[in-house]
ZAFI-571549 format. One line per 10 residues: for each residue x, y, z of C-alpha. Coordinates in Angstrom, 1 decimal. Layout:
X,Y,Z  ...
% end
This chain:
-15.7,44.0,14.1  -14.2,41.2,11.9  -13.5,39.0,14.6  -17.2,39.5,15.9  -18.7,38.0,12.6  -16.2,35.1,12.9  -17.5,34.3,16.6  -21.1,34.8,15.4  -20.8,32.4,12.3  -19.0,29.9,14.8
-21.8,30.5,16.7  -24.2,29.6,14.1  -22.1,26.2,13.1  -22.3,24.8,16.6  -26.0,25.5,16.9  -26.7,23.6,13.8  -24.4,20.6,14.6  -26.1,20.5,18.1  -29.6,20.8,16.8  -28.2,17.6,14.0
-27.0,15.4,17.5  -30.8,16.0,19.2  -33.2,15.5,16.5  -32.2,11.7,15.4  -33.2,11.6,12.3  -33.8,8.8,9.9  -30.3,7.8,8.0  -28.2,10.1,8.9  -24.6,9.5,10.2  -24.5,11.6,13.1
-24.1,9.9,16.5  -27.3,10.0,18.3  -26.9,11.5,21.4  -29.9,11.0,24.3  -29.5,15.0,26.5  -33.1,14.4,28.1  -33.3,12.2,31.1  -35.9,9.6,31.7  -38.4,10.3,34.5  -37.0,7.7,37.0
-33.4,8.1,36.4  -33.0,10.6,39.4  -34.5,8.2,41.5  -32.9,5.2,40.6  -29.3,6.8,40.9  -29.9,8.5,44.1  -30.3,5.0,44.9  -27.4,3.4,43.7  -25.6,6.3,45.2  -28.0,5.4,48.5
-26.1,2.0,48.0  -23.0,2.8,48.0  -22.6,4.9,50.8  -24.2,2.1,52.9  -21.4,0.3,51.4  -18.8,2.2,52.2  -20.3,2.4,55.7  -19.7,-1.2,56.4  -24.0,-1.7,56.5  -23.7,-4.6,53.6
-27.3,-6.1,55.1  -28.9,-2.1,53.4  -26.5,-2.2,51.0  -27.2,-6.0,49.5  -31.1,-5.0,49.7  -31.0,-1.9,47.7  -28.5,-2.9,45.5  -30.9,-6.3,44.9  -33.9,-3.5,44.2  -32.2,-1.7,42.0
-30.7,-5.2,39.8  -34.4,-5.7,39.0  -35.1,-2.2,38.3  -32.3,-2.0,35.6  -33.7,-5.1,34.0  -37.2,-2.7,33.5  -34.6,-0.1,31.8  -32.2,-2.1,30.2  -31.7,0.5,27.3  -31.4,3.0,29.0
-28.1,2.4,31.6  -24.6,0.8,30.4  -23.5,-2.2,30.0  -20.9,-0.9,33.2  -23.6,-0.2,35.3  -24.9,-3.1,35.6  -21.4,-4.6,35.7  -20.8,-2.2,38.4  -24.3,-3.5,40.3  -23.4,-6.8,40.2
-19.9,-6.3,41.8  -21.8,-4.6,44.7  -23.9,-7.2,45.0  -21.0,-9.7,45.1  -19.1,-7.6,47.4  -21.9,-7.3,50.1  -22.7,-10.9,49.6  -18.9,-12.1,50.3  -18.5,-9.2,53.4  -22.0,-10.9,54.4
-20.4,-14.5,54.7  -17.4,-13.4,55.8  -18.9,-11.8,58.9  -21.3,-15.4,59.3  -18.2,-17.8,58.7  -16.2,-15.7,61.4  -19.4,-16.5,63.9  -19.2,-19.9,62.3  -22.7,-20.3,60.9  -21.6,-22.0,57.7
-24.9,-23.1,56.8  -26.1,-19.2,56.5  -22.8,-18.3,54.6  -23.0,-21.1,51.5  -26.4,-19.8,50.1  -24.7,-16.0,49.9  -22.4,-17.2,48.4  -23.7,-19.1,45.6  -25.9,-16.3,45.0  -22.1,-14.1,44.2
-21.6,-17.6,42.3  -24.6,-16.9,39.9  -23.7,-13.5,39.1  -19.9,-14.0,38.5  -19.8,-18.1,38.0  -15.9,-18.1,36.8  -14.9,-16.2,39.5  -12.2,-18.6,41.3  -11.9,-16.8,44.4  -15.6,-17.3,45.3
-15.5,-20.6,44.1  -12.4,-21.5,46.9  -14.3,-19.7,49.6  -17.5,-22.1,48.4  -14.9,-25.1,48.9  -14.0,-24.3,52.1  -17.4,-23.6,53.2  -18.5,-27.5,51.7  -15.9,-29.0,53.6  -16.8,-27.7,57.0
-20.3,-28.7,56.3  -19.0,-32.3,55.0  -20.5,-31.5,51.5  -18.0,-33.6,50.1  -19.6,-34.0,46.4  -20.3,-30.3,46.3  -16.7,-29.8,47.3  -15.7,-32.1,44.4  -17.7,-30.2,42.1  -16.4,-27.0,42.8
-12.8,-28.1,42.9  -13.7,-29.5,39.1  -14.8,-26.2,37.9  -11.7,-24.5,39.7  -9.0,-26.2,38.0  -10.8,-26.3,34.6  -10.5,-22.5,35.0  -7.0,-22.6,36.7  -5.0,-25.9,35.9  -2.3,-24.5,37.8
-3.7,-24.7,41.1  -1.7,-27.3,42.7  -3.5,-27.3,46.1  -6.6,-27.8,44.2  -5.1,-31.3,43.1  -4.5,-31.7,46.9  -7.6,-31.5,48.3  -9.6,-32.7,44.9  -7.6,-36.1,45.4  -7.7,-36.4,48.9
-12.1,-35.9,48.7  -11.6,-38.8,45.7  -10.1,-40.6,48.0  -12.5,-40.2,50.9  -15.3,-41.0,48.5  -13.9,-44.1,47.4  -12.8,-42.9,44.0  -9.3,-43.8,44.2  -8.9,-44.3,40.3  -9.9,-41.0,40.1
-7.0,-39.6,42.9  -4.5,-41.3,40.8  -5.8,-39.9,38.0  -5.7,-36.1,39.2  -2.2,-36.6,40.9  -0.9,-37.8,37.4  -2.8,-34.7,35.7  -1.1,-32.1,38.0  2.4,-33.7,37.3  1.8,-33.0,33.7
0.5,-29.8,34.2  3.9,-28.8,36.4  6.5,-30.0,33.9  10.0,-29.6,34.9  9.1,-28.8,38.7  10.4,-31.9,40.7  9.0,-31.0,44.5  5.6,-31.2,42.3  6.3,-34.6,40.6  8.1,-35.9,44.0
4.6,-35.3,45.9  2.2,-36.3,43.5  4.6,-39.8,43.5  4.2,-40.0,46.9  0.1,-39.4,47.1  0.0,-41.8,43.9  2.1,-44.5,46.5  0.1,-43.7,49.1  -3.6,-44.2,46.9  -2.7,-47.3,45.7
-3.5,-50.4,47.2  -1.5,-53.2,48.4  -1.2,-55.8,46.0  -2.5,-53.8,43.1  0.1,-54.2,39.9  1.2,-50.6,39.8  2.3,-50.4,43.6  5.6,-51.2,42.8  5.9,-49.0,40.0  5.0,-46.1,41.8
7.0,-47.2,44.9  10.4,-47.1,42.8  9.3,-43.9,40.9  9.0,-42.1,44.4  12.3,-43.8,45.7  13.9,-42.8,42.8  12.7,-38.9,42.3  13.8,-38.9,46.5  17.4,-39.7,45.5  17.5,-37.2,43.1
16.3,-35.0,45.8  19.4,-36.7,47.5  16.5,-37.2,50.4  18.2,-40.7,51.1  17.0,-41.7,54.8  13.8,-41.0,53.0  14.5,-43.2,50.2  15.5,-45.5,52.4  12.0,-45.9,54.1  10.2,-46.4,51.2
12.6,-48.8,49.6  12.1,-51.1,53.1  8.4,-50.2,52.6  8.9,-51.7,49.1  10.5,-54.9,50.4  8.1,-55.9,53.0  4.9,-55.9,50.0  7.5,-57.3,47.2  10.0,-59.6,49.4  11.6,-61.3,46.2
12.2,-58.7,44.5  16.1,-58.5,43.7  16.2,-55.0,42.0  14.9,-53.8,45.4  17.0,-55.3,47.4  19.8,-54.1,45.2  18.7,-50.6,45.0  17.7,-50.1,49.3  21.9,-51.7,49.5  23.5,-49.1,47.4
21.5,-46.2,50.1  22.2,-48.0,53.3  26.3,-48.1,51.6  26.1,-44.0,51.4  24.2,-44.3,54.9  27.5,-46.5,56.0  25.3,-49.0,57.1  28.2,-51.9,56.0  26.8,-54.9,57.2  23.1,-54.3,56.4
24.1,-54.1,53.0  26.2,-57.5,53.6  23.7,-59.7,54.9  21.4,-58.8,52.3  23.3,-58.8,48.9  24.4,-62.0,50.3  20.8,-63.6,50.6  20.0,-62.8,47.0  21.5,-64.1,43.3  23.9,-61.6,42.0
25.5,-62.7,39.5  23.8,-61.0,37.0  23.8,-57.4,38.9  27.2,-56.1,38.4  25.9,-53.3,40.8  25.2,-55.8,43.7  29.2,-57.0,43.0  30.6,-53.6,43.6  28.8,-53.4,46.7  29.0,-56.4,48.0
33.0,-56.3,46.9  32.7,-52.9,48.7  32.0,-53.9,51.7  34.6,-57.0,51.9  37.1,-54.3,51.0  36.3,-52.3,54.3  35.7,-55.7,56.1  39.3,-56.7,55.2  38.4,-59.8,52.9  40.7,-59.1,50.1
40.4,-62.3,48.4  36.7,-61.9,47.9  36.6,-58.4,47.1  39.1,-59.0,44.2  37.4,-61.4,43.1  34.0,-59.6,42.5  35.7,-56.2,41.3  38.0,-58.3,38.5  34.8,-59.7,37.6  33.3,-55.8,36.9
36.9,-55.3,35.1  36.8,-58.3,32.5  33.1,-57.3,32.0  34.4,-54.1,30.9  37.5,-55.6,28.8  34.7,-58.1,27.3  32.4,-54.8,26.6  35.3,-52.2,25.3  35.0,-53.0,21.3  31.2,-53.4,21.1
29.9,-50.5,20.0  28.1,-48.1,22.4  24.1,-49.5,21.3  25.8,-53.1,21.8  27.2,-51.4,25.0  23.9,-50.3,26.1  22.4,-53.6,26.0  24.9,-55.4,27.6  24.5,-53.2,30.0  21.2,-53.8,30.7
21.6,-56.9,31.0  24.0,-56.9,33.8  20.9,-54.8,35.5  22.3,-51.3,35.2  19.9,-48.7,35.9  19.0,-45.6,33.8  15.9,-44.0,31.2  18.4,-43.2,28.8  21.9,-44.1,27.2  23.8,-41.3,29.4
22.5,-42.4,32.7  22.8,-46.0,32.1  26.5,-45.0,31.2  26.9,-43.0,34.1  25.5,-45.6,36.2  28.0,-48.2,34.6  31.3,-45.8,35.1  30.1,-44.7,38.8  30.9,-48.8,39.7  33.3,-49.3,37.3
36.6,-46.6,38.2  36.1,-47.2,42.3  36.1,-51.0,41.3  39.6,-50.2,39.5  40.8,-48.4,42.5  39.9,-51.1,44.7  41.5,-53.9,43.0  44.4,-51.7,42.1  45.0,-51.1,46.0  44.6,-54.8,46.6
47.3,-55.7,44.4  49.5,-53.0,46.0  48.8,-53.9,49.5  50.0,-57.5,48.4  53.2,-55.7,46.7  51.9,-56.2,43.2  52.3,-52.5,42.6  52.7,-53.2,38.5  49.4,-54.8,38.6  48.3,-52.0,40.7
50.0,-49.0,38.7  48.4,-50.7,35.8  44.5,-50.4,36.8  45.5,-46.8,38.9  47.1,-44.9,35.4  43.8,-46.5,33.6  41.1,-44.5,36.4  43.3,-41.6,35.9  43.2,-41.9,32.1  39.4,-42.7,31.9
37.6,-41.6,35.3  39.4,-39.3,37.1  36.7,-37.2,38.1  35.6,-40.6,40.2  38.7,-40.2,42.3  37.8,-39.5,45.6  40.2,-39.1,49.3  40.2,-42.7,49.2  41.8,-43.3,45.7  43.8,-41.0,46.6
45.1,-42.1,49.2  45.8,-45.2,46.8  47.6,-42.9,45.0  50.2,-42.0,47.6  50.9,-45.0,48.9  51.9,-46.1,45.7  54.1,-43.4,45.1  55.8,-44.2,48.8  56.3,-47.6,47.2  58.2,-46.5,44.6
59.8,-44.3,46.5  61.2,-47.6,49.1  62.8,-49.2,45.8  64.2,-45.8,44.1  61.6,-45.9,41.3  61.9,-42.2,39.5  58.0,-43.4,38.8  57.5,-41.9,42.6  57.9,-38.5,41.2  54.9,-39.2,38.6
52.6,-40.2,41.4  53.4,-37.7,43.6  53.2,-35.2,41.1  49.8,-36.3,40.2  48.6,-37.0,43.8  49.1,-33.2,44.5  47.4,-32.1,41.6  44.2,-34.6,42.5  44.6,-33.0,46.1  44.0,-29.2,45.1
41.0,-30.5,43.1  39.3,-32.3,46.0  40.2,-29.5,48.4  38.4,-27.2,45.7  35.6,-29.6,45.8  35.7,-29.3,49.8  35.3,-25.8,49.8  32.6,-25.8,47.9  30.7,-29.1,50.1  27.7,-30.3,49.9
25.7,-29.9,52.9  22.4,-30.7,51.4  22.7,-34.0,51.9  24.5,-33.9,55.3  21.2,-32.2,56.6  19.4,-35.1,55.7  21.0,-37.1,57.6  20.7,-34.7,61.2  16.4,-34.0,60.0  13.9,-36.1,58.9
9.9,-35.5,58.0  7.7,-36.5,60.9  5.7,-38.9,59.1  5.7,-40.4,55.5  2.5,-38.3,54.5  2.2,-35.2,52.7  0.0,-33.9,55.4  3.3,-32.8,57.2  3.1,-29.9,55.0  2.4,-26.9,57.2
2.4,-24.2,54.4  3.5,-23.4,50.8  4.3,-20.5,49.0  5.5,-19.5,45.4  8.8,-20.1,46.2  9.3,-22.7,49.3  7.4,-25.5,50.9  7.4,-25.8,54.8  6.7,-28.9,56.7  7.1,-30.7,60.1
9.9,-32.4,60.7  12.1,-34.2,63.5  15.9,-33.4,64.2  17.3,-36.8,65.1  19.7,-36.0,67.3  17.4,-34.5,70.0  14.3,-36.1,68.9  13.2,-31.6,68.9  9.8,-30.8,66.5  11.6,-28.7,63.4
9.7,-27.0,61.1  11.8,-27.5,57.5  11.9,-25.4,54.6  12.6,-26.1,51.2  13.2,-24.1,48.3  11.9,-25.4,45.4  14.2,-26.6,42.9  13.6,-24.7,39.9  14.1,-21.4,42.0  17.5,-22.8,43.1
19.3,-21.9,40.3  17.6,-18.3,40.2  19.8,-16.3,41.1  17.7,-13.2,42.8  15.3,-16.3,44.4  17.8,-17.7,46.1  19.3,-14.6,47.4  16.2,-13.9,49.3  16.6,-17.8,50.5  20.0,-16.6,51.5
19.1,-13.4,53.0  16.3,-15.8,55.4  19.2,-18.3,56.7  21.6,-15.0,57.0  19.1,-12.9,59.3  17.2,-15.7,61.4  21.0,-17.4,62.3  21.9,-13.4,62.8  18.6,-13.3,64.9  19.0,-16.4,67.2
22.5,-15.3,67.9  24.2,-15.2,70.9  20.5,-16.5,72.2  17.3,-16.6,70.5  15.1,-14.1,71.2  11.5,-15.3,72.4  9.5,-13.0,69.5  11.7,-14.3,66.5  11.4,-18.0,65.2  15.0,-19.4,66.0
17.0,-21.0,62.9  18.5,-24.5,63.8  20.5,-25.3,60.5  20.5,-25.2,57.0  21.8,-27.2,53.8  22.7,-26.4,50.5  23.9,-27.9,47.3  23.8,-26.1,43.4  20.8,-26.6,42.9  19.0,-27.4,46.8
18.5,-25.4,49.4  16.8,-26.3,53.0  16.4,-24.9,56.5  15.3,-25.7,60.0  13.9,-23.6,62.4  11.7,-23.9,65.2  8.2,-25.4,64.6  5.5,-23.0,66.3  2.6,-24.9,67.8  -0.3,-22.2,66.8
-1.8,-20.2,64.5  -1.2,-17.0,62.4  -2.5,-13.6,63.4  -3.9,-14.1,59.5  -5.6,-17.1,60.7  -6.8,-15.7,64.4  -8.0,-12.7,62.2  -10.2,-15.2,59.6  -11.6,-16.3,62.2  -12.4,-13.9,64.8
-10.0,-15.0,67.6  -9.0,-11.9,68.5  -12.3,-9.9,70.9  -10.5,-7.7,73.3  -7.5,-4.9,73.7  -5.7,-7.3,75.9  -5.1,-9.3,72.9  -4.2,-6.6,70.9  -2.1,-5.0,73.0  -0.2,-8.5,73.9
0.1,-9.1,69.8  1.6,-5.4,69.5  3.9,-5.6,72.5  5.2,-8.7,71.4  5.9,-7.7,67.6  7.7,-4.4,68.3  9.7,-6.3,70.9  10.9,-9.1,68.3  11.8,-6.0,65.6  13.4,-3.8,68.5
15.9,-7.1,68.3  16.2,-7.3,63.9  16.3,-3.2,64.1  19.8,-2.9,66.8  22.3,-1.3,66.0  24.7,-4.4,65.6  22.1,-5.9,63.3  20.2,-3.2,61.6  17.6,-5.7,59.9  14.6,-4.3,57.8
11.6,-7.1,57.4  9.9,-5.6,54.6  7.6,-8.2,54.6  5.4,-7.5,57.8  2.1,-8.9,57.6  -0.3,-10.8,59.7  0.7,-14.5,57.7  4.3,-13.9,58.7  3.3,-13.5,62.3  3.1,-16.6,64.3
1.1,-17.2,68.1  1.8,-20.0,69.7  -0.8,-22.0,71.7  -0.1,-20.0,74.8  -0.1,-16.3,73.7  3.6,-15.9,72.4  4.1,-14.4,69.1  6.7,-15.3,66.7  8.4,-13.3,63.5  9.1,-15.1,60.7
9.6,-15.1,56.8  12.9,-13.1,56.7  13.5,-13.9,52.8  13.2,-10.5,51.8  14.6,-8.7,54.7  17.3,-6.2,54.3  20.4,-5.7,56.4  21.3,-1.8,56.9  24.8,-1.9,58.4  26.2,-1.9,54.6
28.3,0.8,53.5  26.3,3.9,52.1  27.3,3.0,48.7  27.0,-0.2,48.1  23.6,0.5,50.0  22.0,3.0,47.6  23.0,0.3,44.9  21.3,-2.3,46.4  18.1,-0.3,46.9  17.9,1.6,43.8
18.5,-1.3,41.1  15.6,-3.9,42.4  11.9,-3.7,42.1  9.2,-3.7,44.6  9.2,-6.3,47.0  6.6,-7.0,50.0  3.1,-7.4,50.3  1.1,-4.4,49.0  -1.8,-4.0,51.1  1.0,-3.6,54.3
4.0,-2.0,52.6  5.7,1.6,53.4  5.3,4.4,50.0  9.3,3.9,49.9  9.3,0.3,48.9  7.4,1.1,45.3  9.8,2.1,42.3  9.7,6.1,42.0  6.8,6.7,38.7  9.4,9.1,37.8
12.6,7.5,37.2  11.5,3.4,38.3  14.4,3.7,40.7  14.0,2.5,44.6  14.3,5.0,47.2  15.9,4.2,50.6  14.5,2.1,53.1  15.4,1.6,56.7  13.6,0.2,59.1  10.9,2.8,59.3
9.2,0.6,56.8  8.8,-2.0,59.1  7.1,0.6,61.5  4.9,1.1,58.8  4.0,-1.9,57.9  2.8,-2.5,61.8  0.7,0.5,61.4  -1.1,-1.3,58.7  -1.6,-4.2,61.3  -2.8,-2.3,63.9
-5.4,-0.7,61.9  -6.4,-3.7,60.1  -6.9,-5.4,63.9  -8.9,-2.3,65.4  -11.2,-2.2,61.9  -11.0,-5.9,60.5  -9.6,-3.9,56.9  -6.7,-2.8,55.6  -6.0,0.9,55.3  -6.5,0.2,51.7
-9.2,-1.9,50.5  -9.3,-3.1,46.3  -9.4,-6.4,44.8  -6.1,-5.6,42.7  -3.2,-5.3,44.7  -1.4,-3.3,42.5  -4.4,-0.3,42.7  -3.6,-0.8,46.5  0.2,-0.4,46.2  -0.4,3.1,44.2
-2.6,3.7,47.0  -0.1,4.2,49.4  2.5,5.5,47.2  0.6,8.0,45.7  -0.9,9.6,48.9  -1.1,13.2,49.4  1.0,15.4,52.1  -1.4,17.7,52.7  -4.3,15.1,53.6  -6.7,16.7,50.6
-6.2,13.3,47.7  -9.1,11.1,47.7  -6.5,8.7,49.0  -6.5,9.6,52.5  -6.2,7.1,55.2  -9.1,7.5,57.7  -8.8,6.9,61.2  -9.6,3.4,63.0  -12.2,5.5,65.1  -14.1,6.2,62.1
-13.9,3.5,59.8  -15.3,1.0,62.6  -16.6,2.8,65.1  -19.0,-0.7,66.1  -15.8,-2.9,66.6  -13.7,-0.4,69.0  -16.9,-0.4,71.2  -17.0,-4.2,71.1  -13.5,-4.2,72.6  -14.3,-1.7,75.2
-12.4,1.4,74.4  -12.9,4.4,76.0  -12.8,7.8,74.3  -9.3,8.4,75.6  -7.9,5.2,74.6  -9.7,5.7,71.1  -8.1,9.2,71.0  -4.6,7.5,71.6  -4.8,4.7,69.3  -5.9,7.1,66.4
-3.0,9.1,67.1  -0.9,6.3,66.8  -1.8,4.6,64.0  -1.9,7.6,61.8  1.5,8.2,63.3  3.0,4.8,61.8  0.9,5.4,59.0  2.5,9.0,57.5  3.7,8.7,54.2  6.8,10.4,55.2
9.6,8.1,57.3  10.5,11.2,59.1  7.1,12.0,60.0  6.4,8.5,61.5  8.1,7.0,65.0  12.2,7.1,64.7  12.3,3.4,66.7  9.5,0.5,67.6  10.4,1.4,70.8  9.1,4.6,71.2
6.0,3.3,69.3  5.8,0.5,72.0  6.1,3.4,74.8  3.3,5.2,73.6  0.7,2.0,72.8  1.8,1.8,76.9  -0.3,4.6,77.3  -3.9,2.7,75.8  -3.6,0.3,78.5  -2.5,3.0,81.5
-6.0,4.8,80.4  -8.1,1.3,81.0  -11.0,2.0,83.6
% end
């Protein structure tokens, strides 16, 4: 009986607080709660719900109209929806206006596209994707000012959107504004501090904008040659130094500077005939050079000559102290911003100067003179000692050895030490700079630039040689002392030089060679004349199953090569920008860098899985390449995720979509990971046949072939690797079967 009362008086008390929330009255604390509905509520959210299915229909044309109705209607009942609803009204609206444009710019009616657009522009005006889309549209229409504009707003919302400064400078320039190209070229250096492939192309688009005879040409000539050596790009350096010449003719410092390339080039007597047209005896770097070259030209006399010059300038220099060293310096012309690089500018003439004259002297049988100048490069510069000073070094320790000089011991003793160092050094070469000299860029414009991603740049190049079209990648240089980045640079050169051996296969883009350095890394591989299946899909390219089924073909074909036995290669990074078609219908694989190769042992496999984070492209990658929520680790992967990652393709070329579809691609990757085995979760995949049903009519499927592709789709699409096809071969064998059932 007690516990009756009890729920009677709780009763009571809930009553009366209820009662409190629905009467609102005057000054009291309670919240005010609003239970009774107003009389067009219904109505207007049967709309929005109206709306939404036509939405998620694909009918955007319904969809925009109601959603446009019911915009207005909320303004009549602004009190009485939230502040998300009408957040959530204006994102339909933006969505059915960009699917609206998207559909016109793939029929390209531009002019029908830009107005939906800057209506989405009005409702979300900072939003930079729309904005970009808006550019693009301007620039196919020739709205060059509008383009500007919008480019402006961009990068005030996104300084560090470097193609922005691209194209903003480039429409500058075509609009006769080249003060303000320079301008936004110098901007986006400063806002890209301490990235040199930025500050290397703004140097050269600042060289390029810049007129002939204007003051600052020459300035921004030398700053372009110079960030190229440091890029150790020196056949390019090379041009633009020559370039330099022929608008500043008397320009010593040039000349100078264009020598000391064309000497690592070995282009002796080029750098002859020109240090000897100029005055340099106040360039101690033009001496060495110049002395260089007599030395291999066997004019002893007049090598000596200038390198015992360098050597009493640096007796003369010795007690200064190092500001009175600095200046003097400078005054004999020797480069560098700073103390240190003028210093190591100095030394990097001065010890091969002392091996020089030292070997002259020992050639002439002066080897006390010549012991003299080789103990003080061992003393002071021995990390300038090279194979050919030490070569000096031996035959001076054979001399000794003729007249039964116990200092033969010494010099041997220290020519075998030197030796192991240099053979460490070989080990360990620098082919960076050795690729330069086998590839070159096409042109000496930055429109060579084919495509640029976080981590790498890739352009169109020329392999000397065999006068063959190259495609060149570079890594940029602050990832190439990353460790993990350059690994997946690494893992690119391992699997595409795996790939195109013994033979390249015809569905894999072939790697030609590579270079690398500490801190450089670059690449050739074949160039592909074409588009991506990213861009074919943009822009409608692709009307009919003969298409599709030549594009899957060809893909399973190219990973039934990375997947062999021998090979055992995992993409990982499938997606329709990493596919290539060439001009006549060939399709290319390509952007290995993230690939993985199976054939490890199981160990040292389930390490390398387990300890790194995701890796792909979300909207295309298996359930097994996201972290497990539970413990963050990665489970295994095999090449099952590649199969996968097709399936995504597939669909998203029968449907135009994705299996997935949200503006955050971390949503998406949950999406897939999170799906449910039993088919119930709201995250269910549905079929190609159903999602668009109008595009599989436009490309002429019949029920049967419908039928088949569903079933094979979902197939590659099962969360479960041991529910999906075991091999892209058997999922090529059964897309076979669309095209048998053509009528």
């Amino acid at each position: 009986m007690t516990e009756i009362f009890t729920l009677m008086a709780l009763g009571a008390a809930f009553g009366w607080i209820f009662a409190k929330v629905i009467e609102d009255p005057p000054g009291q604390n309670w919240p005010v709660i609003k239970v009774e509905e107003f009389p067009e509520e219904k109505r207007i959210r049967r709309k929005i719900q109206e709306a939404e299915n036509n939405l998620n229909k694909g009918k955007y044309f319904e969809g925009l109209n109601l959603f446009r109705e019911l915009r207005q209607e909320l303004k009549d009942y602004k009190d009485k929806f939230s502040t998300a609803e009408k957040i959530g009204i204006d994102s339909s609206i933006k969505l059915c206006l960009e699917q609206l444009s998207e559909s016109l710019i793939k029929q390209k009616v531009y002019t029908q596209a830009l107005p939906l657009l800057k209506e989405a522009c009005t409702l979300f005006p900072e939003d930079i994707n729309l904005l970009k889309k808006m550019v693009r549209l301007n620039l196919a229409l020739e709205q060059k000012e509008e383009a500007i504009i919008n480019l402006e707003k961009i990068l005030t919302l996104d300084p560090l959107f470097l193609d922005g400064y691209r194209r903003l400078g480039k429409l500058y320039m075509e609009t006769n504004q080249r003060e303000k190209a320079i301008k936004i070229f110098q901007e986006s250096m400063s806002n890209f501090p301490g990235e040199p492939r930025v500050r290397l192309e703004m140097l050269e688009r600042i060289t390029l904008s810049t007129p002939e005879g204007h003051s600052t040409k020459l300035t921004a000539l030398k700053a372009w040659a110079e960030e190229l050596l440091k890029d150790k790009n020196l056949s390019k350096a090379e041009e633009v130094l020559q370039e330099s010449l022929k608008i500043f003719p008397e320009n010593n410092l040039l000349t100078v500077e264009l020598s000391k390339i064309q000497y690592k080039l070995g282009k002796m007597d080029t750098v002859r005939e020109q240090l000897e047209k100029i005055n340099y005896q106040n360039n101690l770097e033009a001496k060495f050079y110049l002395a260089s070259t007599y030395l291999l030209k066997n004019e002893p006399d007049r090598a000596l000559k200038l390198f015992n010059q360098i050597i009493k300038f640096e007796r003369e220099i010795s007690e200064l102290t190092q500001q009175e060293k600095i200046k003097r310096l400078q005054s004999v012309e020797i480069p560098g911003e700073n103390d240190a690089e003028i210093t190591g500018a100095y030394h990097s003439i001065l010890f091969p100067a002392l091996g020089g004259a030292g070997e002259i002297y020992r050639k002439r049988g002066m080897i006390e003179e010549a012991e003299k100048l080789f103990t003080e490069l061992l003393q002071k510069g021995s990390t300038f000692i090279d194979e050919k000073i030490l070569n000096y070094f031996s035959d001076l320790s054979k001399d000794f050895a003729k007249i039964q000089d116990e200092r033969e011991h010494y010099w041997k003793k220290q020519t075998s030490n030197i030796e192991i160092i240099i053979n460490k050094k070989k080990e360990q070469k620098d082919s960076y700079e050795d690729f330069w000299l086998k590839f070159k860029p096409v042109e000496p414009t930055p429109s060579d630039i084919i495509g640029e991603g976080g981590m790498a740049v890739v352009y169109r190049g020329i392999e000397v040689k065999t006068g063959r079209k190259v495609a060149i990648k570079k890594m940029h240089r602050q990832f190439c002392l990353d460790p993990k980045a350059r690994s997946f640079f690494h893992n690119e050169v391992s699997a595409l030089e795996s790939l195109s051996r013994p033979q390249p296969h015809p569905n894999i883009v072939e790697f030609i060679s590579h270079g690398i350095s500490e801190d450089r890394f670059v690449f050739a591989m074949e160039l592909v004349e074409g588009k991506s299946l990213r861009d074919k899909l943009i822009e409608g390219e692709i009307k009919s199953l003969k298409e599709i089924y030549s594009i899957v073909c060809q893909i399973c074909t190219g990973l039934e090569r990375a997947h062999e036995d021998e090979k055992k290669i995992v993409h990982r990074d499938l997606k329709p920008e990493n596919i290539l078609i060439r001009n006549d219908g060939i399709v290319k694989l390509t952007d290995f860098g993230i690939c993985r190769v199976s054939s490890l042992t199981t160990s040292t496999r389930q390490h390398y899985q387990r300890t790194r984070s995701f890796v792909g492209t979300s909207y295309y990658s298996a359930p097994e390449q996201y972290p497990d929520p539970f413990d963050g680790r990665m489970p295994p992967i095999d090449h099952r995720a590649d199969i996968y990652s097709l399936g995504c393709i597939i669909y998203e070329l029968l449907t135009t979509q994705t299996p997935f579809v949200h503006d955050d691609p971390g949503i998406v990757g949950l999406m897939h990971q999170r799906r449910s085995l039993s088919g119930s979760s709201p995250q269910n995949i549905i079929p190609p046949g159903i999602r668009n049903p109008l595009l599989m009519e436009k490309l002429g499927l019949n029920n049967e072939q419908k039928a088949i592709l569903d079933k094979i789709v979902m197939k590659c699409l099962q969360k479960l690797p041991l529910a999906r096809y075991q091999s892209v071969k058997e999922l090529r064998e059964e897309f076979v079967k669309v095209k048998s059932e053509e009528k």
